[in-house]
TIRO-2110 file (N, C-alpha, C; in Angstrom, 1 decimal):
// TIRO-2110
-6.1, 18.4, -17.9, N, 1, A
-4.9, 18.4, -17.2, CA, 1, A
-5.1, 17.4, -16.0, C, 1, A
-3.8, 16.3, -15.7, N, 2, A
-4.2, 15.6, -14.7, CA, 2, A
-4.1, 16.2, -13.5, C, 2, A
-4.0, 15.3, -12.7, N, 3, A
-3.7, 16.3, -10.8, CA, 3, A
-2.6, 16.0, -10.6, C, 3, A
-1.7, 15.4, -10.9, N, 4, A
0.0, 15.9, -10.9, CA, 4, A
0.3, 16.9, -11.4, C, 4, A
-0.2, 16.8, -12.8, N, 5, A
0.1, 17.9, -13.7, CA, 5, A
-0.5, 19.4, -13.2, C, 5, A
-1.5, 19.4, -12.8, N, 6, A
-1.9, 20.2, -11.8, CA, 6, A
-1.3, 20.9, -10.5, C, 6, A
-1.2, 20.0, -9.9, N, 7, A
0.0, 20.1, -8.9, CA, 7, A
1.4, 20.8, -8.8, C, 7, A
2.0, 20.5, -9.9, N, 8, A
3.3, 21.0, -10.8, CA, 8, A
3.1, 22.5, -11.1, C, 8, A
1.8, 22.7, -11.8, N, 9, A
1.5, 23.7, -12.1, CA, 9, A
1.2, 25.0, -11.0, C, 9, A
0.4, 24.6, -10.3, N, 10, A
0.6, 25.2, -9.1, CA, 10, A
1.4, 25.6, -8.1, C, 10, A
2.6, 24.3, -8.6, N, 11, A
4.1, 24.7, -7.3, CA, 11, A
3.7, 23.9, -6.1, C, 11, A
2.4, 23.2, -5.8, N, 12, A
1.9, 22.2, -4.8, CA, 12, A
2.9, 21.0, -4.7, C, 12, A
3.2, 20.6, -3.2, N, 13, A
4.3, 19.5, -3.2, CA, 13, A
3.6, 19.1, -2.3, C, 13, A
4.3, 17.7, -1.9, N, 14, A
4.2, 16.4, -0.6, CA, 14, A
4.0, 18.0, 0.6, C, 14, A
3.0, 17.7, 1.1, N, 15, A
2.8, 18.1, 2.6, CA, 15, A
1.9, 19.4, 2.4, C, 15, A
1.2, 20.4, 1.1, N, 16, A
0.6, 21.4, 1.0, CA, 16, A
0.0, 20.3, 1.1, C, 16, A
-1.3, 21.7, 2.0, N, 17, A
-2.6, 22.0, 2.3, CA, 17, A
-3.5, 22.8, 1.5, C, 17, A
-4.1, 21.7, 0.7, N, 18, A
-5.5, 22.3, -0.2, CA, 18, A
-6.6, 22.2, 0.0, C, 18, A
-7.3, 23.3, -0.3, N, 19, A
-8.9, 23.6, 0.1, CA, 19, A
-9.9, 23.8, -1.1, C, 19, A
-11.1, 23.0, -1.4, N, 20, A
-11.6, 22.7, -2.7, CA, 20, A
-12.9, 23.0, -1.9, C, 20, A
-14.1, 23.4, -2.3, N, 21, A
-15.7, 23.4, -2.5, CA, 21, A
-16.6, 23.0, -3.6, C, 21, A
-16.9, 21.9, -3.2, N, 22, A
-17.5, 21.3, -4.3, CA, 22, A
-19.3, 21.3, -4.1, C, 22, A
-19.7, 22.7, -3.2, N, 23, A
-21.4, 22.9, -2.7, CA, 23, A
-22.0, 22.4, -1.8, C, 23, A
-21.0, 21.4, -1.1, N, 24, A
-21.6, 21.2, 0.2, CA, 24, A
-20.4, 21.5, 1.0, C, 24, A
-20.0, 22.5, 1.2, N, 25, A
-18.5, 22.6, 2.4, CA, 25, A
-17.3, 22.3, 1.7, C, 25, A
-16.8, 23.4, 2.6, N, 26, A
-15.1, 22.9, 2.1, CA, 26, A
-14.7, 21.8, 2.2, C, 26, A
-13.6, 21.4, 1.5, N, 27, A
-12.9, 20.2, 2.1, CA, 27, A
-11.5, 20.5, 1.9, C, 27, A
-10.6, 20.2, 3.1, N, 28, A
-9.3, 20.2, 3.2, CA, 28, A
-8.3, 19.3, 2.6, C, 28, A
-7.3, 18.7, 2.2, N, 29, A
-6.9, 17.5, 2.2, CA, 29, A
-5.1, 18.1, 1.9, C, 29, A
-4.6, 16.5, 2.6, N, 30, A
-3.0, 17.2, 2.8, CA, 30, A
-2.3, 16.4, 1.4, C, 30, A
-1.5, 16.4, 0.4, N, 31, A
-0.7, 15.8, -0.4, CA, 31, A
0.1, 15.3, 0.0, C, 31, A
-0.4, 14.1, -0.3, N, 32, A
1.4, 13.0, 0.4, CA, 32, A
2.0, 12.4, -0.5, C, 32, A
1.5, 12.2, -1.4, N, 33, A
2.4, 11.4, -3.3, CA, 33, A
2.1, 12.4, -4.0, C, 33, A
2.9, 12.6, -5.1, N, 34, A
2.6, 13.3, -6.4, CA, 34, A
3.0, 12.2, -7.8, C, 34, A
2.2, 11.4, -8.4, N, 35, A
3.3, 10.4, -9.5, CA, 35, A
3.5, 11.0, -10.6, C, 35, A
3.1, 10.7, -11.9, N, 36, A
3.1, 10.8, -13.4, CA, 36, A
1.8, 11.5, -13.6, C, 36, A
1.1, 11.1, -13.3, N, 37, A
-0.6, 11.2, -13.5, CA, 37, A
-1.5, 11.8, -12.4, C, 37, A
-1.5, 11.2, -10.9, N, 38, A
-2.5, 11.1, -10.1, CA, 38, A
-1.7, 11.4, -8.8, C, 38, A
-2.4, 11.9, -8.3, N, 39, A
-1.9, 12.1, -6.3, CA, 39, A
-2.7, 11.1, -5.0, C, 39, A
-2.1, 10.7, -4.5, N, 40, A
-2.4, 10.8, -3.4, CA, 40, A
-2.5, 11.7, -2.1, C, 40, A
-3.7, 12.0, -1.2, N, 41, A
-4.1, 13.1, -0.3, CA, 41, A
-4.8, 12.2, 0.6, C, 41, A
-4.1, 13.2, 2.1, N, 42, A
-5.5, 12.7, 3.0, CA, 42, A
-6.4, 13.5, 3.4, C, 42, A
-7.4, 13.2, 3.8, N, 43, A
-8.6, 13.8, 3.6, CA, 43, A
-8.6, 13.9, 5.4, C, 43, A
-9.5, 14.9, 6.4, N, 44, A
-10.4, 14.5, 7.5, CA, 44, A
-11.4, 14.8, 7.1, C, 44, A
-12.1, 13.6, 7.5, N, 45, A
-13.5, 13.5, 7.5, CA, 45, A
-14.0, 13.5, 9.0, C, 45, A
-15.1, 13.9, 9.3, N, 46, A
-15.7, 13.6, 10.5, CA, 46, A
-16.6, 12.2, 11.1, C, 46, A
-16.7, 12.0, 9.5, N, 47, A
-17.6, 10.6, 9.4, CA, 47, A
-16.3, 8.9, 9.8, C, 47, A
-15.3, 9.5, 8.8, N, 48, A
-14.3, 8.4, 8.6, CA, 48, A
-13.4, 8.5, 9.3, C, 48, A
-13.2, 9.6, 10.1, N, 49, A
-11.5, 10.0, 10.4, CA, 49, A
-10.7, 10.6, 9.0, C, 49, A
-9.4, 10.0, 8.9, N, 50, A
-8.5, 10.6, 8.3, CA, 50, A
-8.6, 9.1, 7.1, C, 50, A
-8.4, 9.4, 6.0, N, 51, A
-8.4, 8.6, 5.2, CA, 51, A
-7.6, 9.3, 4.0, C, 51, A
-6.4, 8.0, 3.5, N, 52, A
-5.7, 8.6, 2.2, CA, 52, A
-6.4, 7.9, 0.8, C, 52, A
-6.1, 8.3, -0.1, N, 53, A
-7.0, 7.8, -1.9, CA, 53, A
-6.3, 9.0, -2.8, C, 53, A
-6.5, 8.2, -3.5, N, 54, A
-6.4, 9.1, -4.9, CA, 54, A
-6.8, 10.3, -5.3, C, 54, A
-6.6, 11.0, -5.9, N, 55, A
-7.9, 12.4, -5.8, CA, 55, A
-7.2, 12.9, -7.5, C, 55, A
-9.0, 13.2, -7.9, N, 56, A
-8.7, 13.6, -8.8, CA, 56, A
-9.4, 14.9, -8.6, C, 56, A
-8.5, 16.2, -9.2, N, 57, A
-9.0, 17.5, -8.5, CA, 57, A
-9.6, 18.5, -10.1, C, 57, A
-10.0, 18.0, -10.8, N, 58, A
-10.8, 18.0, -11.5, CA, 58, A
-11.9, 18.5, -11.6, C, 58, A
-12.9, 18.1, -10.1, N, 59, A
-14.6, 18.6, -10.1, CA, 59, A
-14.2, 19.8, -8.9, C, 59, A
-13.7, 20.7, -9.0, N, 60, A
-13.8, 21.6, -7.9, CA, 60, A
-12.4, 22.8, -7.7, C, 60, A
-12.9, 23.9, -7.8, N, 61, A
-11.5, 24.7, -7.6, CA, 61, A
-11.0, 24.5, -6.6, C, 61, A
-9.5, 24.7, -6.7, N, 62, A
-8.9, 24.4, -5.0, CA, 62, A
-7.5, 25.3, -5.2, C, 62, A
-7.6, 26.0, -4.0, N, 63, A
-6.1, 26.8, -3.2, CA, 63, A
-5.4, 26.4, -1.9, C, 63, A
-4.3, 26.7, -2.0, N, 64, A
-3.5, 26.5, -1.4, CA, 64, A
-3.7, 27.0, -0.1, C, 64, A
-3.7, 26.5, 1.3, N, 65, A
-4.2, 26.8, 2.5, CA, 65, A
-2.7, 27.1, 3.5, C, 65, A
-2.2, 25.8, 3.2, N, 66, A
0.0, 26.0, 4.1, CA, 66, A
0.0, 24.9, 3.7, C, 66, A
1.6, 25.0, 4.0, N, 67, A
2.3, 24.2, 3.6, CA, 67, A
2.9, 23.7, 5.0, C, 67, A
END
């Protein structure tokens, strides 16, 4: 399943707050696109700041934090 499709499935829209652990720490990130296939999310990072990308949510379970 992609991460739109994922997305959809979940009821996740533009502006949830998702929280994933992939073994080194949580990571938060906010949804700001949803397309056909792929999302866009921003991430904080402490290293980068705030940074938006693609995200494929695939390697990690993730729940819903707020909306």
């Amino acid at each position: 399943m992609n991460a739109a499709d994922s997305c959809r499935k979940n009821g996740w829209t533009v502006g949830t707050v998702i929280q994933g652990d992939e073994g080194l720490g949580p990571e938060q990130i906010v949804i700001t696109a949803i397309g056909q296939r792929s999302i866009l999310a921003k991430e904080t990072n402490d290293t980068t700041g705030v940074t938006e990308s693609e995200w494929d949510l695939s390697f990690r379970d993730w729940e819903k934090v707020s909306e």
